[in-house]
C-alpha positions as CSV (number, residue, x, y, z in Angstrom):
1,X,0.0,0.0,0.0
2,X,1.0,3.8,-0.3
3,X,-0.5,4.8,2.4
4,X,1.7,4.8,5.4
5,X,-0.8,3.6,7.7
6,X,-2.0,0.9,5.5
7,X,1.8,-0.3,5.0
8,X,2.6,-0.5,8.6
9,X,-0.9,-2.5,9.3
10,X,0.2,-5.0,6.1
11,X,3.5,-5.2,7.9
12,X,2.3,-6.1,11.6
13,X,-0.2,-8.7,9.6
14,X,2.3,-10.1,8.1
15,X,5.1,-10.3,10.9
16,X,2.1,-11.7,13.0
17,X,0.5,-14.5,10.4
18,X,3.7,-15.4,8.7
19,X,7.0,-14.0,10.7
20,X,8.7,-17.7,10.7
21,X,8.6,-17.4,6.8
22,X,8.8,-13.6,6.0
23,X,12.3,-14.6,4.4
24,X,10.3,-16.4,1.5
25,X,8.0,-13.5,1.0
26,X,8.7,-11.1,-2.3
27,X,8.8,-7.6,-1.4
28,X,5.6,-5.8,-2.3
29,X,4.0,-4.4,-5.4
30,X,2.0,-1.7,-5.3
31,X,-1.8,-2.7,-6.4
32,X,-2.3,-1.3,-10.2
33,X,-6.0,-0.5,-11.5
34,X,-5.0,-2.1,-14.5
35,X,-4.4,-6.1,-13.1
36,X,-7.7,-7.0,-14.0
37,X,-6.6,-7.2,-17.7
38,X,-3.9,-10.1,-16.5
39,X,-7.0,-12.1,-15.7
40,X,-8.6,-12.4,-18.8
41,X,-8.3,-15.8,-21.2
42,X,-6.4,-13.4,-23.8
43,X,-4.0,-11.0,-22.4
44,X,-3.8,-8.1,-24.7
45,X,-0.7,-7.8,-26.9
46,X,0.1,-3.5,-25.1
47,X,-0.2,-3.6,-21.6
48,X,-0.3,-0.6,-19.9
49,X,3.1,1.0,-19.0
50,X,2.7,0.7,-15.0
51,X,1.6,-3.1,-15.2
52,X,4.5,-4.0,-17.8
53,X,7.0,-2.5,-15.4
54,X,5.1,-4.0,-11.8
55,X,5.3,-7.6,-13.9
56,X,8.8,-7.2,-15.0
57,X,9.9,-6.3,-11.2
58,X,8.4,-9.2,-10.1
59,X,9.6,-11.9,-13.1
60,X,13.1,-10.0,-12.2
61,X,12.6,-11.2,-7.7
62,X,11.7,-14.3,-9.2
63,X,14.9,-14.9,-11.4
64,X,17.0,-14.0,-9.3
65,X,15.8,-15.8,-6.2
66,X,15.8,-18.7,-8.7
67,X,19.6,-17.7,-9.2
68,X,18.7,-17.5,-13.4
69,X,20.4,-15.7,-15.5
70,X,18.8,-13.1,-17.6
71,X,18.9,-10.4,-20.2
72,X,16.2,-7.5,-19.6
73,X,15.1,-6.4,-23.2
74,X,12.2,-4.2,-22.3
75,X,12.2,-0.1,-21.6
76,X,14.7,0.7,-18.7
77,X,11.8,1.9,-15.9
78,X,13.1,5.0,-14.1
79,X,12.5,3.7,-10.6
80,X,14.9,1.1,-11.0
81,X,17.5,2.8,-9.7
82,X,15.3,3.5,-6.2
83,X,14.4,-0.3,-6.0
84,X,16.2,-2.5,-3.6
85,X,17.7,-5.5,-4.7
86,X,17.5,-8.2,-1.7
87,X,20.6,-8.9,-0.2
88,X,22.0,-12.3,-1.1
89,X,21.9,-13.9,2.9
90,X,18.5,-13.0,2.5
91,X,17.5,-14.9,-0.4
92,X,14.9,-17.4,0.2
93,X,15.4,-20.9,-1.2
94,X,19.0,-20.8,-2.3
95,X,20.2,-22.7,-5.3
96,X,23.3,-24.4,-3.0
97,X,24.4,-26.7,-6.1
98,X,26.1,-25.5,-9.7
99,X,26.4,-22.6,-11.1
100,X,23.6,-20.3,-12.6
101,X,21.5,-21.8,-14.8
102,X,20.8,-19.3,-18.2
103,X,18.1,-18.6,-20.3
């Protein structure tokens, strides 16, 4: 949530129903008008600009927690530079075997 209030209530809900696994939990994305059009049977070919870029940040947390290798054609998004990247002790079910796998 934006709202500072409504963040620090997600939080403590949360830290209360799930504190042994917050580790495992992705960090947030912000709730976008447009997510109903991911739930159609056909996904539109242009997705609006905000939804491409919340997807992206999420596929991108997923990669790397996965510890997959990947080249990031899209648009650069401006708040990239403000996101924070989750530090590697805190990475939740480590590949411990290999190297990277690439795709």
């Amino acid at each position: 949530p934006h709202n500072a209030w409504q963040r620090e209530a997600a939080d403590r809900t949360v830290a209360q129903l799930l504190g042994a696994y917050r580790h495992r939990i992705l960090r947030p994305v912000n709730a976008l008008s447009s997510t109903k059009l991911l739930l159609q049977k056909r996904i539109p070919e242009q997705l609006p600009s905000p939804l491409s870029n919340a997807c992206r940040a999420v596929a991108r947390q997923v990669l790397e927690v996965l510890e997959i290798d990947f080249n990031d054609h899209g648009p650069e998004i401006e708040a990239e530079e403000n996101v924070e990247r989750l530090p590697a002790a805190e990475m939740p079910l480590r590949l411990t075997q290999g190297a990277r796998r690439t795709h």
